[in-house]
N, C-alpha and C positions, 0 to 999 in steps of 0.2 A: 504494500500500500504506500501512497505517497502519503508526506506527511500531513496534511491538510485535512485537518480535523474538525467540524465544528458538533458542538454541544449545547441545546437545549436541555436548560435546568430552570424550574421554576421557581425552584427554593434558594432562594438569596444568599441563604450561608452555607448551602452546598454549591453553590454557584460560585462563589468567592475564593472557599476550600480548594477547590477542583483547579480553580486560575492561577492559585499558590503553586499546585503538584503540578501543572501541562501546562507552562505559560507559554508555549507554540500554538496552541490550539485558541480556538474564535469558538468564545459563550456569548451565549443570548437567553433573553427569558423566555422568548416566542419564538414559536416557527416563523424561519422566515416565508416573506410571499414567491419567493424563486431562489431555489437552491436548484443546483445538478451534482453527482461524484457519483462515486461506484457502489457506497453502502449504505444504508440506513440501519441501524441498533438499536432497536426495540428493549430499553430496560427501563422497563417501567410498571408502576403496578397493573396487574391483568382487569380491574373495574376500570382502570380509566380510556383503555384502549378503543375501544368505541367512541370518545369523542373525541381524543386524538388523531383516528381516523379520519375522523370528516373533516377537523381541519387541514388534515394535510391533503386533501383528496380535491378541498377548495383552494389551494396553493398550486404554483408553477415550480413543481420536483419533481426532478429523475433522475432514476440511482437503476446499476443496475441489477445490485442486489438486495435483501431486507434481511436482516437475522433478529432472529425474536428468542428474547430467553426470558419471555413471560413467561408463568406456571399458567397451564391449562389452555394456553388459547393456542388452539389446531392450525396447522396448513389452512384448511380449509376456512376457516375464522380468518387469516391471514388475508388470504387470497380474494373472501368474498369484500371485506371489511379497506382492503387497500386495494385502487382500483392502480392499474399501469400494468408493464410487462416487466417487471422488476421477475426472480429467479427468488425465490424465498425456503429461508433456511431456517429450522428449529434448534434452539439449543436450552441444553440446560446443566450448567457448573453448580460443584456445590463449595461446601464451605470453604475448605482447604485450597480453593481456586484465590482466596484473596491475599496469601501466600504462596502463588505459582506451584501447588504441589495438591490443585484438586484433580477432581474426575467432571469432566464435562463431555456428556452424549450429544451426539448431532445429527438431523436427519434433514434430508431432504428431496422431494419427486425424483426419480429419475426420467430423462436421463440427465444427470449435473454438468454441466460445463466442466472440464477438468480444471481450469485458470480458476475459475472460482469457484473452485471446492479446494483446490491448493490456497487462495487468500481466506477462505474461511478458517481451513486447518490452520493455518500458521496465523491468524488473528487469536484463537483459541488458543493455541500452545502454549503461548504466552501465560495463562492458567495454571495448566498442568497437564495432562495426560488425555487426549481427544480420542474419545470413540465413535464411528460411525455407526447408526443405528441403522437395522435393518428395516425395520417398522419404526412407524409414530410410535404402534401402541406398545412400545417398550418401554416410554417414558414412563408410567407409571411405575412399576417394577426397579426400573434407571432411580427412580427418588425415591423408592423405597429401601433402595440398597444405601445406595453412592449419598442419597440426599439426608435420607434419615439416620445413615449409618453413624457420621460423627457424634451424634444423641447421644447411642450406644455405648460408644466409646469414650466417651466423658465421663458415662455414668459409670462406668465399669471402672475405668481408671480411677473416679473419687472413691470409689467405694476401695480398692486396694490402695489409695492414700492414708483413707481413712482406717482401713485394718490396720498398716504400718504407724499409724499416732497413735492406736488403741497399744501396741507392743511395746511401744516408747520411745519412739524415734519422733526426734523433731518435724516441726512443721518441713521446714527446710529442706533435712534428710529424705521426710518421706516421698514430696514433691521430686527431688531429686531419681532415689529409687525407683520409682513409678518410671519418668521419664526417659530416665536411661534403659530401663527394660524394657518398655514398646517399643525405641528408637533401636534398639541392640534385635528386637526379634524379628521388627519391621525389614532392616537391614539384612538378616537371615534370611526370611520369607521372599524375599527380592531374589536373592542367589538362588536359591532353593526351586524358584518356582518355572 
């Protein structure tokens, strides 16, 4: 991708945040009335996408790709809801993606363009670890693993933090142990697998 970024942010003090971390890129509070480039990134919450639909549908843009990593809103939710010939792609990162070390699923109709499916993979990467899904409907199953999974594992980990405080190891220590033990077996599991 070339570097020519712009971002639509409604909220002021993520707007401001954002201009701190990427001060290359061009924010605005609105869509503009004429935008053109190659992608539009749909992150936003899945109720509001229906009116931001229509305003961008009443605007002069075109991209000619859309990725969307709202929860729940389909290809077909995409496609009917954004009118042009834009190539639209589904994604969904989970936690660990805002440390370059998530799982992020991506699907999209075939057949894909190979250029962009190459600029989506490597816009993702960025993340962590990009899988192509075979079907939409594996997204459910994708966030029941990959999304709900770190839950899991928090819970699991405090609870062997909190064994280790009950034996008598400090707060310190036990955070320590814990840590060093997922990241030691994590490391194994990698090799191993």
């Amino acid at each position: 991708f070339k570097k020519m970024i712009s971002v639509v942010e409604v909220n002021s003090k993520k707007r401001n945040m954002l201009k701190k971390n990427y001060p290359s890129a061009k924010f605005s509070e609105y869509i503009p009335d004429k935008w053109k480039g190659d992608l539009i990134l749909f992150a936003i919450k899945p109720q509001t996408f229906s009116k931001i639909a229509k305003v961008i549908n009443s605007k002069n843009i075109t991209t000619k790709m859309i990725l969307s990593i709202m929860a729940g809103i389909t290809l077909n939710s995409l496609e009917k809801l954004i009118h042009g010939k834009a190539v639209f792609f589904r994604a969904m990162p989970n936690l660990a993606s805002s440390v370059g070390r998530g799982v992020t699923g991506v699907f999209a109709r075939k057949p894909i363009i190979l250029s962009y499916k190459k600029k989506i993979e490597q816009l993702l990467a960025n993340l962590g670890w990009v899988y192509w899904l075979k079907s939409e409907k594996l997204f459910d199953p994708l966030t029941a693993i990959s999304g709900s999974g770190p839950a899991y594992i928090f819970l699991f980990l405090k609870i062997m933090k909190n064994s280790a405080k009950s034996f008598g190891f400090s707060d310190k220590v036990s955070n320590q142990l814990v840590l060093k033990t997922i990241k030691g077996v994590s490391e194994i599991l990698e090799k191993n697998s």
